[in-house]
N, C-alpha and C positions, 0 to 999 in steps of 0.2 A: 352608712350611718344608721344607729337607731332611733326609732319614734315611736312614742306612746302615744296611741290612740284609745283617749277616753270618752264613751260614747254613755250616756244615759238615758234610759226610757221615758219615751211620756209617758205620762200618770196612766193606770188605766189599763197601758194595749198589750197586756200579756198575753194575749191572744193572737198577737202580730208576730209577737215573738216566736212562737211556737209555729205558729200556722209556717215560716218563714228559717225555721232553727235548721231544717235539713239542707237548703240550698244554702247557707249562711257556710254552716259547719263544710260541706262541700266546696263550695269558695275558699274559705279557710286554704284547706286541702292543696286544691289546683293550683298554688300557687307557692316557691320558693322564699317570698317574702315575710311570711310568719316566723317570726323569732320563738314566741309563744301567745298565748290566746287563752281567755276563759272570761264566765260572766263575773258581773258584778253582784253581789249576794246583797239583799235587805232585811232589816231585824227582822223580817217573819222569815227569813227565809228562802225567799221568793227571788227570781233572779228580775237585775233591773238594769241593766248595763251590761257593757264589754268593758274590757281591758287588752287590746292588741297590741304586740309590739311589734314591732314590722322593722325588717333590715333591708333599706333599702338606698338605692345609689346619692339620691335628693328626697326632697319635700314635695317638689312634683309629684314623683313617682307617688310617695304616699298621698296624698292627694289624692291621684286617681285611680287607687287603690281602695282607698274608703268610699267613695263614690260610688265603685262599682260592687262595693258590698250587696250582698240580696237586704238586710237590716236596713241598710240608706235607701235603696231604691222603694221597699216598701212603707220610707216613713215611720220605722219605729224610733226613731229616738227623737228625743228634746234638744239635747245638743251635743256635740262630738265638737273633741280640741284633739290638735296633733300637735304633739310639744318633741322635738330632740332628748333622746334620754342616754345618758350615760351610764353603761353596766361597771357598776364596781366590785360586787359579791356577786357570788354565784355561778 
């Protein structure tokens, strides 16, 4: 199945982001379940979120997948929803 994991930054911790982007992006990597991946962009520019999609067996699995994101562990974000997503284009 796939799941869109939409994660958004607290106010503020672009500096979590960063300090945290290398083991994130390597997370990313280590693992078969990334469908695709990239940040969320804000009108200046500035990255403020993810956008994951994750193919994976259940909702568990994704679950403890975002969990063991280095981004969750460290506390960047505000709030992260996993919704089921259906690919229809592309």
């Amino acid at each position: 199945m796939l799941v869109c994991l939409m994660a958004h930054d607290k106010p503020g911790a672009l500096d979590v982001r960063m300090e945290n982007r290398p083991a994130h992006v390597d997370y990313l990597k280590s693992t078969d379940h990334v469908h695709l991946a990239g940040p969320l962009i804000n009108a200046d520019g500035g990255m403020c979120g993810s956008m994951i999609v994750l193919d994976v067996p259940d909702m568990a699995t994704a679950e403890a997948w975002a969990q063991g994101d280095p981004y969750a562990k460290a506390g960047l974000f505000e709030s992260v929803t996993l919704t089921e997503w259906k690919k229809v284009i592309g």
